[in-house]
LOTISE-862911 format. One record per residue (C-alpha): z, x, y; residue number from 0. Coordinates in Angstrom, 1 decimal, decimal comma. Layout:
# residues N
Z X Y NUM
...
***
This chain:
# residues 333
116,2 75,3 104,7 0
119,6 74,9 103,4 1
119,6 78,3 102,3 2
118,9 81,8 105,0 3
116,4 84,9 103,2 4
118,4 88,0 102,9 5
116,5 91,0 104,5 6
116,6 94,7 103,7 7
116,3 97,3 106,1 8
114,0 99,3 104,2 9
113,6 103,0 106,1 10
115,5 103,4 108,9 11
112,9 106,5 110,4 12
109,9 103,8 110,0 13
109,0 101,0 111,6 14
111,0 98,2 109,4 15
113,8 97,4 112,3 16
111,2 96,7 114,9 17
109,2 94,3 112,8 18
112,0 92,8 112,2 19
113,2 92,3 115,7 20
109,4 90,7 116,6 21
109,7 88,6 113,8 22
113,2 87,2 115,1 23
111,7 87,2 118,6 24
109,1 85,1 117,5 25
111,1 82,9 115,7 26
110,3 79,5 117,2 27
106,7 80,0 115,7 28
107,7 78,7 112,2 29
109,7 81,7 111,1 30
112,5 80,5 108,8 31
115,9 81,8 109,1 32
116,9 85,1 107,6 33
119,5 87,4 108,1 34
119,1 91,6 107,8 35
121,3 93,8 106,3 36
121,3 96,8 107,9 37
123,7 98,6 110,6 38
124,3 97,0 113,5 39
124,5 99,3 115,5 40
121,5 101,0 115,0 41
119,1 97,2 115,3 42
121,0 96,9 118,3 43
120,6 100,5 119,7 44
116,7 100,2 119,1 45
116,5 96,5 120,8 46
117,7 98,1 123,9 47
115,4 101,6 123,7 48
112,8 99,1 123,6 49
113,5 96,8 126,2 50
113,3 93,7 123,9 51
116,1 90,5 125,0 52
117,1 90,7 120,8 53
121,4 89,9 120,9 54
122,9 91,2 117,3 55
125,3 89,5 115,4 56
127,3 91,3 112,6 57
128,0 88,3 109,8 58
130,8 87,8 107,1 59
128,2 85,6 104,7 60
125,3 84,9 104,2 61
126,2 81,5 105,0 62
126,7 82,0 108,0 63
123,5 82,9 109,2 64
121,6 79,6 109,7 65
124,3 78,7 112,8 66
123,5 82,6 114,1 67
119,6 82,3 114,2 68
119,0 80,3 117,2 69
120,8 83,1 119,4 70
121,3 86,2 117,7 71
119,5 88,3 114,9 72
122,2 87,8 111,8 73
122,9 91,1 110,6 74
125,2 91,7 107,3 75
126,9 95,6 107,7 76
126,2 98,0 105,5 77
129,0 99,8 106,4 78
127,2 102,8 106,7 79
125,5 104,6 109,9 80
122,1 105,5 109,5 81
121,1 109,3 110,6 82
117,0 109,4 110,5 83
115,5 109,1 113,5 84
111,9 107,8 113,9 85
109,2 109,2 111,8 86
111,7 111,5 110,2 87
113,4 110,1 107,5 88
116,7 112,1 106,2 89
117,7 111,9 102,2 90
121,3 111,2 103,7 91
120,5 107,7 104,4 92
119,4 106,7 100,7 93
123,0 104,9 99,9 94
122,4 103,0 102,9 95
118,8 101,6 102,1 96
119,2 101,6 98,1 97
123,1 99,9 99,1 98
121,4 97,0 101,4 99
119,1 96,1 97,8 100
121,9 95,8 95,7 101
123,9 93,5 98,6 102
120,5 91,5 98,7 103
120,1 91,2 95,0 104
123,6 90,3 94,4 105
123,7 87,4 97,4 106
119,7 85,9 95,9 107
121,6 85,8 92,1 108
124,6 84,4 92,9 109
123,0 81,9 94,9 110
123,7 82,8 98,5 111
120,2 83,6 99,8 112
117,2 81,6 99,0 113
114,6 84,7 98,5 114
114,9 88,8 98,7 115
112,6 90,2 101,5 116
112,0 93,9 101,4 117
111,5 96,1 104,2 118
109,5 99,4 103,2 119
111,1 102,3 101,6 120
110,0 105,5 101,4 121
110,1 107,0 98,2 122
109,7 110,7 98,6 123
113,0 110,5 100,9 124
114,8 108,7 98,1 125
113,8 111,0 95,3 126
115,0 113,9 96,9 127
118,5 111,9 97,1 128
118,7 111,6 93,3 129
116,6 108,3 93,2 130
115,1 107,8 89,7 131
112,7 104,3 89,6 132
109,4 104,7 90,6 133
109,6 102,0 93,5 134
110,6 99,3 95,2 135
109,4 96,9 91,7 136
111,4 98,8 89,0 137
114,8 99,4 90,9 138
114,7 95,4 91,6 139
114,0 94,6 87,7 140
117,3 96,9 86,9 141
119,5 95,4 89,3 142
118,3 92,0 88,1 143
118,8 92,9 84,1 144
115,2 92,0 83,6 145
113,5 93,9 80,2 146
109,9 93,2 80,3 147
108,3 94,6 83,2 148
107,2 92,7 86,6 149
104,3 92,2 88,1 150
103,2 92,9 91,6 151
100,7 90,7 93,2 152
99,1 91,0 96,6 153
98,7 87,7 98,9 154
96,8 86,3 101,2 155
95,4 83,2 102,8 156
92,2 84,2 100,9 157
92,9 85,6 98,1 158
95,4 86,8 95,2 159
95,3 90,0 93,2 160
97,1 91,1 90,5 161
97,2 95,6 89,8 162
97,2 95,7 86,3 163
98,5 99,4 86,3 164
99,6 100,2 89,9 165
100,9 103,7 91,2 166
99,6 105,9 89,0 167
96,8 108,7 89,5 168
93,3 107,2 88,2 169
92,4 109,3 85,2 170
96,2 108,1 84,2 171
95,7 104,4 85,0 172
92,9 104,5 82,3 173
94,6 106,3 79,8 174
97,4 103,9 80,2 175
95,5 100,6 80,0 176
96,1 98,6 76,8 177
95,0 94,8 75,9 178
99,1 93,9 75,8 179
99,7 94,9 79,3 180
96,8 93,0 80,8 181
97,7 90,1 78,8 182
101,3 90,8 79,6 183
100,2 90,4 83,2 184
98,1 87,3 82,7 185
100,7 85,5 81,2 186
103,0 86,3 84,1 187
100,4 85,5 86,9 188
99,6 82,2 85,0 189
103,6 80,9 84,9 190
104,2 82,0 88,2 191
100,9 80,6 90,1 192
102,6 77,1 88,4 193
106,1 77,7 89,1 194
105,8 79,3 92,8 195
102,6 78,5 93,9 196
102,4 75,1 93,1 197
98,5 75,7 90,9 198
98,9 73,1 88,6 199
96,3 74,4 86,1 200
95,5 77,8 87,4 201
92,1 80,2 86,6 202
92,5 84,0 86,3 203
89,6 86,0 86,8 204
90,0 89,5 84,7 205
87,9 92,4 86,2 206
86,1 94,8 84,4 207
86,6 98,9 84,6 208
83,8 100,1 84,8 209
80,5 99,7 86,7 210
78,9 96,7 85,8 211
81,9 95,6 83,3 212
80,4 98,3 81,1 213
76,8 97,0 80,6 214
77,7 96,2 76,6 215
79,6 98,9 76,3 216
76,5 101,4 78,4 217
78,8 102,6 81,1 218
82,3 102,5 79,2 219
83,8 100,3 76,1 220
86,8 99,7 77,6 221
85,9 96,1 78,4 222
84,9 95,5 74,6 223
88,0 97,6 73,0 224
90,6 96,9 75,2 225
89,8 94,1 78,2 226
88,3 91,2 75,9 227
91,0 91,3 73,7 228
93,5 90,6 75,9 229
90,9 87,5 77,2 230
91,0 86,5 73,6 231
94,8 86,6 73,7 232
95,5 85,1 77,1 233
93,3 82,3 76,1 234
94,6 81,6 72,8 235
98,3 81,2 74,8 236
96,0 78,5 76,9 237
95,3 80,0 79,7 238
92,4 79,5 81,5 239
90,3 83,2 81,9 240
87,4 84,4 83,1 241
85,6 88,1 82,7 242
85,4 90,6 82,0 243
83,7 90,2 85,5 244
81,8 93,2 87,6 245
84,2 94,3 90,4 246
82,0 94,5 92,9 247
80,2 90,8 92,7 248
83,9 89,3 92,3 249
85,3 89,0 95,8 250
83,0 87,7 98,0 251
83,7 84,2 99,4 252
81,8 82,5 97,1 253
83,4 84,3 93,9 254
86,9 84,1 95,4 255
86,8 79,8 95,2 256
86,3 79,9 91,4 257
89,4 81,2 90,3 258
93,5 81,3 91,6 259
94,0 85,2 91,0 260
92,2 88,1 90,2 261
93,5 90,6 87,3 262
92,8 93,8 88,6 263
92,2 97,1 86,1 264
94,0 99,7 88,9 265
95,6 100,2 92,1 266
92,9 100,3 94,4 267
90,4 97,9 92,8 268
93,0 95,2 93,6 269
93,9 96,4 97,3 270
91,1 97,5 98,4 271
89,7 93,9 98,9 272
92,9 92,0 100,3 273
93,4 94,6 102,6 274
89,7 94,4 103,9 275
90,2 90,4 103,6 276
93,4 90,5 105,8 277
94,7 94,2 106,1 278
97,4 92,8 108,7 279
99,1 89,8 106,8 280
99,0 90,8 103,2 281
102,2 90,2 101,5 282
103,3 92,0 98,5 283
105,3 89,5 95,7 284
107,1 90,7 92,5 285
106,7 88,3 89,5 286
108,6 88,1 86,7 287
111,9 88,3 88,2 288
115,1 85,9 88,4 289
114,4 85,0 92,0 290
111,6 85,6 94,5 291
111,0 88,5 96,3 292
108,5 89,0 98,8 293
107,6 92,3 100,9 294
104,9 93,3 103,6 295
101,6 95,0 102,4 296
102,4 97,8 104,5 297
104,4 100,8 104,5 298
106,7 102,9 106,7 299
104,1 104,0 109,3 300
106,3 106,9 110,5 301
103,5 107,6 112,8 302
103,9 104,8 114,9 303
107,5 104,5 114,4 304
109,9 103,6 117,3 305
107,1 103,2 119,7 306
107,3 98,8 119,3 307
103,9 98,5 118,8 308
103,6 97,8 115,2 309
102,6 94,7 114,2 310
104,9 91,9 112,4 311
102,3 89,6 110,8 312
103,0 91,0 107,3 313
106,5 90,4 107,3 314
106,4 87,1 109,0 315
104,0 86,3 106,2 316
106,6 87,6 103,6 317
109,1 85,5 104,9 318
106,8 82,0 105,1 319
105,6 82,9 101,4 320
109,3 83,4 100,4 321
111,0 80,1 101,6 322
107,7 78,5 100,2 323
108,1 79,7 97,1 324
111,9 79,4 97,1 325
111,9 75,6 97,8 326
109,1 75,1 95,0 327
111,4 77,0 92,6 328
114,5 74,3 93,9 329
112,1 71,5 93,6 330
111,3 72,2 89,9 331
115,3 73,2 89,3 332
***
């Protein structure tokens, strides 16, 4: 890599900092080089609480940080000490976390990281600080100046789902469902699977909403009102669809090997699967945006926080997919 990934420290009171130190400790086991921005201070504090040989580097550039990674953990300063302890964030830190996207965003768009990789955040902290966006996905689309809306998909070895509608309550998610944001979502998960995945003539399986995709319209007409339109539509763009398809006969081996990504209808119909698939080295990926970003499939885990025994494979797998997907996007120019 000619280029390092920039790194956010996500929540300082979860388990973000330690993940990140196994992931540098592991290095030599294919990890490429990143750099975190962070506070020093506080990465270098929790190496020593828990006993881990991790030396911390402060850095200038992001440049810098492929001569740094053989020795030390690159860390860009925030400039700001963090206050939260573990398990129990503190609203106080928010510019520090929200301040450590913008410095990643700004260094992937002017070309001085290769990808964005996201620590977890934790919302509820941030709202109470003033935070307005719903997540992670919408603050990155502002910074980035992007209108339409991304698209989160979830990765694994396995398989690849796409949450048509994604954190909202379920009687909501329905309401909300409409044949121009599935095909919105298909069009996006068809130009990226190209672009970043390297599927030169991709298949999307759409899943149906209700038991049985409806039975003809039996148990629910949303397939035939709302689901096969946007089938219709995806297809006359040229995109190769299948469904609507029955959830629950759609992710079994068998089913996953005839298509490249599965459009899911809600939140859980899409997670529930990859996280039973590979529950440990899911990584989460925004579409749609100016430059990759990748995250772990996980989330703060304040109840295991500070103890070093979370596990790293998520974000070791968020930073393999994100320098894959970054040299595919410098291959194609």
């Amino acid at each position: 890599m000619t280029l390092p990934l920039a790194v956010t420290m996500g929540e300082p009171a979860g388990i973000g900092g330690e993940i990140t130190l196994k992931t540098w400790l592991g290095r030599s086991d294919g990890v490429p080089p990143f750099y975190l921005i962070d506070d020093p201070g506080r990465i270098a504090a929790l190496a020593r609480r828990l006993g881990w040989p991790v030396p911390v580097q402060p850095i200038s550039a992001p440049e810098d940080a492929l001569a740094v990674f053989t020795k030390a953990l690159p860390i860009m300063p925030t400039g700001i000490t963090s206050r939260a302890l573990p398990g129990h964030p503190d609203p106080a830190d928010a510019p520090a976390i929200l301040g450590a996207i913008e410095t990643g965003v700004r260094h992937v768009l002017s070309g001085c990281a290769a990808a964005l990789v996201t620590n977890p955040i934790h919302k509820d902290s941030l709202y109470h600080a003033g935070f307005r966006y719903p997540g992670h996905t919408e603050y990155l689309a502002s910074l980035a100046g992007v209108s339409e809306t991304p698209v989160m998909m979830l990765v694994c070895s396995a398989l690849r789902v796409v949450p048509v509608t994604i954190h909202l309550a379920l009687r909501q998610a329905v309401l909300e469902l409409r044949a121009s944001v599935i095909a919105h979502a298909g069009r996006v998960t068809d130009a990226a699977l190209r672009r970043d995945f390297g599927v030169a003539a991709p298949t999307l399986a759409i899943a149906g909403l209700n038991p049985h995709a409806g039975e003809g319209g039996g148990l629910g007409r949303e397939e035939i009102e709302i689901i096969e339109p946007a089938i219709a539509e995806l297809r006359a763009a040229g995109i190769d669809v299948c469904g609507p398809l029955a959830a629950d006969t759609m992710f079994h081996a068998e089913a996953r090997r005839s298509y490249d990504a599965a459009l899911c209808m809600y939140h859980d119909q899409a997670l529930i699967p990859i996280k039973t698939i590979d529950f440990h080295g899911g990584v989460n990926v925004t579409l749609g945006l100016p430059f990759v970003r990748t995250s772990p499939d996980h989330g703060t885990a304040f109840a295991i926080a500070g103890r070093g025994v979370a596990r790293a494979e998520s974000l070791i797998a968020a930073l393999r997919l994100a320098a894959d997907m970054a040299a595919r996007r410098a291959i194609a120019g």
